[in-house]
C-alpha positions in Angstrom: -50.2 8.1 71.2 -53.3 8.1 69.7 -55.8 5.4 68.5 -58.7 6.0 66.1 -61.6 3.8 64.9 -63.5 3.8 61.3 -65.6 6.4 63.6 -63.6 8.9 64.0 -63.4 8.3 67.3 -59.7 8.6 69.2 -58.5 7.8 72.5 -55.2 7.8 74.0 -53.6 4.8 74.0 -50.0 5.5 75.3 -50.2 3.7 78.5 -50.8 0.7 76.0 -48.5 1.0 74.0 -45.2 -0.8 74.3 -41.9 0.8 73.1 -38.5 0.1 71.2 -35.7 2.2 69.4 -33.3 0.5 67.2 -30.2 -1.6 68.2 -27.0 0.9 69.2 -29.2 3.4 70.4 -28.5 3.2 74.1 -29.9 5.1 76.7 -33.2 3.9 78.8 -36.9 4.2 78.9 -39.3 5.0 81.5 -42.9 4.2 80.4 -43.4 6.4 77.3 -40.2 8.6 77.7 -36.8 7.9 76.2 -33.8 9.4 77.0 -30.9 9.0 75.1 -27.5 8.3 75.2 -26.1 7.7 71.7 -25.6 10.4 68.8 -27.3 9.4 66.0 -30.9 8.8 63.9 -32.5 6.1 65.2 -36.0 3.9 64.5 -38.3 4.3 67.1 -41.1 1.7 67.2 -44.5 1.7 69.3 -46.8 -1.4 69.2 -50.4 -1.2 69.9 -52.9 -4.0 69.5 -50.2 -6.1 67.6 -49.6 -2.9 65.1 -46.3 -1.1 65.1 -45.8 2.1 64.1 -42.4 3.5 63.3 -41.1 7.0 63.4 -37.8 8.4 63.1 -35.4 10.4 66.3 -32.3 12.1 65.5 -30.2 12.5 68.7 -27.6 15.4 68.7 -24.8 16.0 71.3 -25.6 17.1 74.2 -23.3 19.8 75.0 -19.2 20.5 75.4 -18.3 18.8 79.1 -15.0 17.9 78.7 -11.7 17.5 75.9 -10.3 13.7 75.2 -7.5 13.8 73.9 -6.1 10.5 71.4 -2.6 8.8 73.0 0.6 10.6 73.0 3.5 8.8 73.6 7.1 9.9 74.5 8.5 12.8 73.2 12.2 14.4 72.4 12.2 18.2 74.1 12.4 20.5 71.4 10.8 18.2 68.8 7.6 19.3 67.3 4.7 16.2 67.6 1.4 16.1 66.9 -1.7 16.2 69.3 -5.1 15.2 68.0 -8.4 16.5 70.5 -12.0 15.6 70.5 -14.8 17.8 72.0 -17.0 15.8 74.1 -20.5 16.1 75.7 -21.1 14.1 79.4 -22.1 11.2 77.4 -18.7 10.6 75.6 -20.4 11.4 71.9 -18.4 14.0 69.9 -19.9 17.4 70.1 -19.4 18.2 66.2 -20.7 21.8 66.8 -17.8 22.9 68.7 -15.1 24.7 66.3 -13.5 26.7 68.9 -9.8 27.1 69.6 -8.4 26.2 73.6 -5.4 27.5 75.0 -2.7 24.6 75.9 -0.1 24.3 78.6 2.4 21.2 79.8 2.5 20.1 83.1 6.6 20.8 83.2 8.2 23.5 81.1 6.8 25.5 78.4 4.5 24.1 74.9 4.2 25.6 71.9 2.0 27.2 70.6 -0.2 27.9 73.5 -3.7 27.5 71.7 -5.1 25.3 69.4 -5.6 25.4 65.7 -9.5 25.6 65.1 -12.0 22.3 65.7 -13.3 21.0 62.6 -16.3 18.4 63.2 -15.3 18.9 67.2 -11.5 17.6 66.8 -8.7 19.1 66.7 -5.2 18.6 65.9 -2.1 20.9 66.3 1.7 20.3 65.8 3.0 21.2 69.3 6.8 21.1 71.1 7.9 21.0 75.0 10.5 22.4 75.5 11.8 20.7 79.0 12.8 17.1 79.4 10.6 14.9 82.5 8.7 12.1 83.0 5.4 12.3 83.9 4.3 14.9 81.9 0.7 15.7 80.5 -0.9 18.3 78.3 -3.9 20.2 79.4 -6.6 22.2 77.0 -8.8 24.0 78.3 -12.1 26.8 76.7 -13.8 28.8 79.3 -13.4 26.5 82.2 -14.0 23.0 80.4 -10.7 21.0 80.4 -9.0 17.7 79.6 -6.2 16.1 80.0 -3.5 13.7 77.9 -1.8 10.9 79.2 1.0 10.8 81.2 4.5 10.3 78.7 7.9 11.6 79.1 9.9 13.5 77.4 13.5 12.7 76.8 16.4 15.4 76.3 17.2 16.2 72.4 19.1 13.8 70.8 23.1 15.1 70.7 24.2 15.9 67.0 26.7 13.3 66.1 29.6 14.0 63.4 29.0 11.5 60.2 32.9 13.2 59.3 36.4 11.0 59.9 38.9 13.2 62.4 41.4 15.3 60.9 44.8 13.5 60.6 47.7 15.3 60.1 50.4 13.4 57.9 
């Protein structure tokens, strides 16, 4: 950071300075260095002989680490549900860039389909169906070696059609 006088003159006046970014932003700062944390644009404000200055810092994602995916609960086998993903960096902000489309398998039995339809934003969301009754099962998507994993649920055995009819009778 730079000072100047009605001179002209400038120095360097960084070591001087103190340093804030607006409320939300997260991360941390060291001297004049911020890193960041938190997706977002953000007001960054350096004081200097009781003058602040403001700029503006627009944090994008860092890039895909991992998959989250939102809560799926128990299932019928055979039943088609829905599964909703979101592409992550390392700092747990939504990697909006990402559009791909990862492959999907089930812990027990067989899902499908096997991939994803396309991210939009960095989610996605897919109708899906297991085919094999068990507890304990989880979903897993995965793109070139970066994964993620659902919750545990279970998935029950397809509900047995029942007759709505009355029995024959014969008179």
């Amino acid at each position: 950071t730079m000072a100047s006088d009605t001179y002209g003159n400038r120095w360097d006046v960084t070591t001087l300075t103190s340093w804030s970014i607006s409320s939300g932003a997260g991360g941390s700062w060291s001297s004049n260095v911020f890193t960041s944390a938190v997706v977002g644009s953000w007001t960054v404000t350096g004081t200097y002989a009781s003058t602040a200055y403001t700029t503006g810092l627009i944090v994008n994602p860092a890039g895909l680490d991992h998959f989250v995916f939102n809560f799926v609960g128990d299932q019928s086998a055979g039943s088609a549900f829905s599964v909703t993903v979101m592409a992550n960096d390392k700092y747990e902000n939504n990697v909006t860039g990402y559009i791909g489309t990862p492959s999907l398998t089930v812990s027990a039995g067989s899902i499908s389909p096997g991939i994803m339809n396309a991210f939009v934003n960095g989610v996605g969301s897919t109708l899906v169906t297991v085919n094999t009754a068990g507890s304990g099962v989880y979903i897993t998507v995965t793109d070139g070696g970066i994964s993620g994993v659902s919750n545990s649920f279970t998935v029950a055995n397809s509900p047995i059609p029942t007759s709505t009819s009355a029995p024959n009778s014969t008179p």
